[in-house]
C-alpha positions as CSV (number, residue, x, y, z in Angstrom):
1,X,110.3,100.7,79.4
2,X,108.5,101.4,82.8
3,X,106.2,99.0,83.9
4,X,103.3,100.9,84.9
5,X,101.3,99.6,88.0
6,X,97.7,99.1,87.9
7,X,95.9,101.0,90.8
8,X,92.0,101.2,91.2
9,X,90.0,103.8,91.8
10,X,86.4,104.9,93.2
11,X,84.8,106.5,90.6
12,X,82.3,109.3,91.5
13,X,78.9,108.2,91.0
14,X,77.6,111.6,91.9
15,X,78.2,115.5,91.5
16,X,76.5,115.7,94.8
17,X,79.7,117.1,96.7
18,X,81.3,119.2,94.0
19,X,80.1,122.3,95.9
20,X,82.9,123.5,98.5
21,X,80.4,124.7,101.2
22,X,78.4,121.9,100.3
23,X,81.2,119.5,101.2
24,X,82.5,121.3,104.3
25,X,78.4,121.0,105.5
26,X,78.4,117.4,104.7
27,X,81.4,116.1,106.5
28,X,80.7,118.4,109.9
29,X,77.5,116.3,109.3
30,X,79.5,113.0,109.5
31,X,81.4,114.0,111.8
32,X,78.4,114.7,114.1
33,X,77.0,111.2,113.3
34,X,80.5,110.0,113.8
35,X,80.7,111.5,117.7
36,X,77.8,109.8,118.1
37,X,78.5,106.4,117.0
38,X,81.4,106.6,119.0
39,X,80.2,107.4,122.2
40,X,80.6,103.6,123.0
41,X,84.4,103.6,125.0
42,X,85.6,100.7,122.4
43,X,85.3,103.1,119.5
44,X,87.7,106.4,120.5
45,X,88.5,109.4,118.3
46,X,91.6,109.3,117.9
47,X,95.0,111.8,116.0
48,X,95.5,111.0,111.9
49,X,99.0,111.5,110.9
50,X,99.4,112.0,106.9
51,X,103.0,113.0,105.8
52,X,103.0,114.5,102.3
53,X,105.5,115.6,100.0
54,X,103.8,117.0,96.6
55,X,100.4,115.2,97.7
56,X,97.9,117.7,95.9
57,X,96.6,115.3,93.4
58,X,95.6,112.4,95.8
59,X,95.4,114.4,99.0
60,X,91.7,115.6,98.7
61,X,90.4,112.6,98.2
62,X,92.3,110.8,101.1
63,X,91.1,113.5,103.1
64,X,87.4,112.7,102.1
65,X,87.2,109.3,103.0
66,X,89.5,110.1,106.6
67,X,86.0,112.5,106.9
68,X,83.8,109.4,106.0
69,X,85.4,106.6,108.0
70,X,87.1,107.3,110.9
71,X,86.0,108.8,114.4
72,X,89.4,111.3,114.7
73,X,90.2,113.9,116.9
74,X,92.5,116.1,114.2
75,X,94.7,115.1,111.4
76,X,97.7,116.2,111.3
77,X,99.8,117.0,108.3
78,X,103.1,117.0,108.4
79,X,104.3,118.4,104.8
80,X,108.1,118.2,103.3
81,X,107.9,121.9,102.0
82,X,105.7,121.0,99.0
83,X,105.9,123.2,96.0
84,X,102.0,122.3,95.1
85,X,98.6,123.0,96.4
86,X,99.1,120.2,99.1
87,X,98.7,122.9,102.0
88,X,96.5,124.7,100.7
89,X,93.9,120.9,100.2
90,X,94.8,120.1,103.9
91,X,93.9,123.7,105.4
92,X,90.5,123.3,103.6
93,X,89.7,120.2,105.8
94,X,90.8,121.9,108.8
95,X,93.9,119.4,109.4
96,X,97.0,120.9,111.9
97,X,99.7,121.3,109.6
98,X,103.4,120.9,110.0
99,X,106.2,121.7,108.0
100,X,109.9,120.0,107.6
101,X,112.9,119.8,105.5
102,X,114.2,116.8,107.1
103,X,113.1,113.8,105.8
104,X,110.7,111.3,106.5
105,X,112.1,109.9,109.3
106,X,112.0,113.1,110.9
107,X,108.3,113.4,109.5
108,X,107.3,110.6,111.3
109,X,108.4,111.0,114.5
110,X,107.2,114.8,114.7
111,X,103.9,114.1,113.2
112,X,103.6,111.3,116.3
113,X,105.2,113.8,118.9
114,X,102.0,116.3,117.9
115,X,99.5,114.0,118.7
116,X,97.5,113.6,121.7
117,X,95.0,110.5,122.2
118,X,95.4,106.6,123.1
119,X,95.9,105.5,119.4
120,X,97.1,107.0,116.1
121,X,96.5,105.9,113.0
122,X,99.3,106.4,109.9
123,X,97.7,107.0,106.5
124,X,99.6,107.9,103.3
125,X,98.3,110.6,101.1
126,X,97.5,108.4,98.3
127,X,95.7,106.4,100.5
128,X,91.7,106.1,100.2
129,X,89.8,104.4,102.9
130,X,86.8,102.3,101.9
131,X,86.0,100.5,105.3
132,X,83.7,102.1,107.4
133,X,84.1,99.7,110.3
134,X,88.4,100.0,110.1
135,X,88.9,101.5,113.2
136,X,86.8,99.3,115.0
137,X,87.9,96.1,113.9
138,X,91.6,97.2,114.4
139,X,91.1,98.3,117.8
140,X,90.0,94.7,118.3
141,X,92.8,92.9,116.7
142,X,94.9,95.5,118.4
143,X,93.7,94.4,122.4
144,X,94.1,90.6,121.4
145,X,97.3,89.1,122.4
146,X,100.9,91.0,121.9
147,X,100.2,92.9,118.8
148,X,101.9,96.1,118.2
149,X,100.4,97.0,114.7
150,X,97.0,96.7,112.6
151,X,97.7,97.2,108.9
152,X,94.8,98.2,106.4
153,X,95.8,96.3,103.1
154,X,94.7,97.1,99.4
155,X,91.3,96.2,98.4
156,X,91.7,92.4,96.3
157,X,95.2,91.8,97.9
158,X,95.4,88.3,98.8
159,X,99.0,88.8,100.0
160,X,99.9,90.2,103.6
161,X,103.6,91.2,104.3
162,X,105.7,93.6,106.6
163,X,104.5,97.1,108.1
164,X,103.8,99.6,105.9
165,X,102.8,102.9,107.3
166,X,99.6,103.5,104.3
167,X,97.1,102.6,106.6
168,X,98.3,101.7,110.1
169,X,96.9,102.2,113.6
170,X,99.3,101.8,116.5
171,X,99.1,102.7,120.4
172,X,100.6,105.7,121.2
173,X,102.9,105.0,123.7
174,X,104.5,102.0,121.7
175,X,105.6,104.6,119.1
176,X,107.0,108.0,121.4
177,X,110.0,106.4,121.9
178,X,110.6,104.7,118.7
179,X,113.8,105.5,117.2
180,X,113.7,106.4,113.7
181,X,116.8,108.4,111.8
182,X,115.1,112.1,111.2
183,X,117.1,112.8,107.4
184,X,116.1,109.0,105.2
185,X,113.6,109.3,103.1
186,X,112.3,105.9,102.5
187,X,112.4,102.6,103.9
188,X,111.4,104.0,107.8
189,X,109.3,101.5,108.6
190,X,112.4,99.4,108.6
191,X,113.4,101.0,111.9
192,X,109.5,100.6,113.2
193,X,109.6,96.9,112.0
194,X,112.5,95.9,113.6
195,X,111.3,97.6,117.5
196,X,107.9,95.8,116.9
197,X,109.8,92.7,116.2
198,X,112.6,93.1,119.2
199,X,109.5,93.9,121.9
200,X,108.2,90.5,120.5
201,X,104.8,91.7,119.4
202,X,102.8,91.1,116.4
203,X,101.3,92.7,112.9
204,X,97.8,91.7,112.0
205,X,96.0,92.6,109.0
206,X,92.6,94.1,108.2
207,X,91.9,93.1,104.4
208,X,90.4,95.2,101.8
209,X,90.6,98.3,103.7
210,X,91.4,101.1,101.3
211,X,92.5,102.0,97.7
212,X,96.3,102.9,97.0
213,X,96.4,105.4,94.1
214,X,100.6,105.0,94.4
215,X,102.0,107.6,92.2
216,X,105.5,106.6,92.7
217,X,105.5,103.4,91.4
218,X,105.6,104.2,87.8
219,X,108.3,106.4,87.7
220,X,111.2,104.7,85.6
221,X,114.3,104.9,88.6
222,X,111.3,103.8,91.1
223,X,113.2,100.3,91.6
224,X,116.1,102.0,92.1
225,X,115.8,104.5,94.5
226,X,114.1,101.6,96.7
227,X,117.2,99.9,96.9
228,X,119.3,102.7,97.7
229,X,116.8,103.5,100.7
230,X,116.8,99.5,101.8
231,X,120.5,100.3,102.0
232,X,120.5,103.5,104.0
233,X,118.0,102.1,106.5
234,X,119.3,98.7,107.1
235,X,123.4,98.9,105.9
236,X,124.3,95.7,103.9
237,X,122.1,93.3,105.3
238,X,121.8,90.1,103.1
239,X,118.4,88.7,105.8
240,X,116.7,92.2,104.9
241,X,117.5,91.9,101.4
242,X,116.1,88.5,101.2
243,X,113.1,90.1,102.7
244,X,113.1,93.2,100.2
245,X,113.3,90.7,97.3
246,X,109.6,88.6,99.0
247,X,108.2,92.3,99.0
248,X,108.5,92.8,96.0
249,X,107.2,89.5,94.3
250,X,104.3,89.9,97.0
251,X,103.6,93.3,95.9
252,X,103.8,92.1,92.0
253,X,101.5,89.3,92.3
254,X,98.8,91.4,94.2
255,X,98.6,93.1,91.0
256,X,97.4,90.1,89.3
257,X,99.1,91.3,86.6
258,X,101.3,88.4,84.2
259,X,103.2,91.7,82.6
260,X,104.1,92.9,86.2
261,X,105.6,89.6,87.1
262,X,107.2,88.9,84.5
263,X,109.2,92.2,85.3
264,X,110.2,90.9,88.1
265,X,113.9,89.8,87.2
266,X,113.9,93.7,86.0
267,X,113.0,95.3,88.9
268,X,115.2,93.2,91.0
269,X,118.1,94.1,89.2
270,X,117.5,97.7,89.1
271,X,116.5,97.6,93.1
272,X,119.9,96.3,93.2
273,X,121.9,98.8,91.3
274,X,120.3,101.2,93.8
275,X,120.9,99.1,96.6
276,X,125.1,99.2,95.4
277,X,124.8,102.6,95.0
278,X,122.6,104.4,98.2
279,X,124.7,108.1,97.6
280,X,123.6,108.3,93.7
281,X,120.4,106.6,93.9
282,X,119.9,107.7,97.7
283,X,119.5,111.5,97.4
284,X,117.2,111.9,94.5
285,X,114.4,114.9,95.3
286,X,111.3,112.9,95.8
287,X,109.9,116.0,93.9
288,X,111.5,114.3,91.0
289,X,109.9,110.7,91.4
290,X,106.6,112.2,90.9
291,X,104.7,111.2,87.6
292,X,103.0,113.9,85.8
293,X,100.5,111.3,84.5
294,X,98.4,110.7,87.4
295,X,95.2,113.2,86.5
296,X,92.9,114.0,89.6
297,X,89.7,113.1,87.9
298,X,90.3,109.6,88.3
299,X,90.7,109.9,92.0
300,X,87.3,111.0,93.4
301,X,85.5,109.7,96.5
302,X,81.9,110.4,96.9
């Protein structure tokens, strides 16, 4: 049996903003407020990159709290041919839209090569974020010293680890000539990981910065397909699979959940049947790994 993992949520604590045209008013109204506050140099708009694939049912409410916390310039959507509403949510927020039929290395690197200002910031489609101050405080930790990536992490996360791309502000110019391989479709922060790591520079953190509402992770071959796209990004090695196995326990115990960790021997043994096996596990339609149980109702943001 499927471990389901536990994800919060912001509930909406008002109908306020249920009105289309009332929404639309509301965030050309923080967006207004939002030029204004960042008049001051050290706060810049700047380009949002979101890559979906079959986002609909988590995409709106990213979207919302993109329009309620951070200064940008556009976002831009780069979509992997969804078969759902997912363009359709985007369009409605005014968001520069993109297709591919790549993969999300490809994704990546075009939704990067369609930007424009100083900094870009990475956020997932499942991603809500609940820091109003985020792109401030980043661009702080981001002048200090040789650091090369400020990471968002989940709200009541103890545990930091690696560079994930849910919530990540980089500077441009570190990342137009980063080499990522346009057809895997998983694991590409592998490739950005290792550049950041070669150039010598650093990854700070920014805790409690946004909600994940993953709708991957309880699908049943989840573990799985992980290890089959661990393999395709980084070929057999055992350092990164060391690594891949501290991700995961890290990833467990910021659930806080004894049922999660105690499947901990299971997932590791499925990651590495995937891991053996990249060409079965490795080519799965990511259309496929999502859950049908994830209802949009509990994924609101006022």
């Amino acid at each position: 049996m499927p471990v389901r993992f536990e994800c919060a949520t912001i509930p909406c604590r008002s109908r306020k903003y249920k009105n289309v045209k009332k929404w639309n008013l509301h965030v050309q109204a923080m967006r207004e407020a939002k030029t204004s506050e960042s008049a001051d140099p050290a706060v810049p708009h700047i380009d949002v990159i979101i890559r979906t694939f079959n986002s609909a049912r988590t995409l709106e409410p990213c979207m919302k709290s993109i329009a309620a916390n951070i200064p940008f310039r556009k976002i831009i959507v780069v979509d992997h041919n969804s078969t759902d509403s997912t363009a359709e949510i985007a369009r409605k927020f005014g968001a520069e839209i993109h297709t591919e039929n790549v993969g999300l290395g490809y994704a990546t690197t075009l939704g990067i090569s369609h930007s424009a200002t100083d900094y870009i910031l990475f956020v997932d489609s499942d991603v809500m974020i609940i820091r109003d101050d985020f792109l401030r405080e980043a661009l702080v930790k981001l002048q200090s010293g040789r650091t090369g990536a400020i990471v968002g992490t989940a709200k009541g996360h103890p545990f930091l680890y690696g560079l994930p791309l849910g919530l990540t502000l980089f500077r441009r110019k570190d990342m137009e000539d980063m080499k990522i391989p346009a057809e895997i479709q998983g694991s590409e922060t592998y490739h950005i990981r290792m550049e950041v790591r070669r150039r010598r520079m650093k990854v700070k953190y920014l805790k409690d910065s946004m909600i994940h509402n993953s709708v991957y992770r309880t699908f049943r071959y989840w573990p799985e397909w992980q290890g089959s796209q661990v393999r395709v990004s980084s070929g057999v090695n055992p350092w990164e699979l060391l690594y891949s196995f501290l991700v995961i326990f890290l990833i467990l115990s910021n659930s806080k959940s004894l049922r999660n960790l105690a499947y901990l021997p299971v997932f590791i043994v499925k990651f590495l049947i995937g891991y053996s096996n990249p060409a079965r596990w490795g080519n799965m339609d990511r259309r496929r790994l999502t859950p049908p149980s994830l209802s949009p109702d509990n994924l609101k943001y006022e």
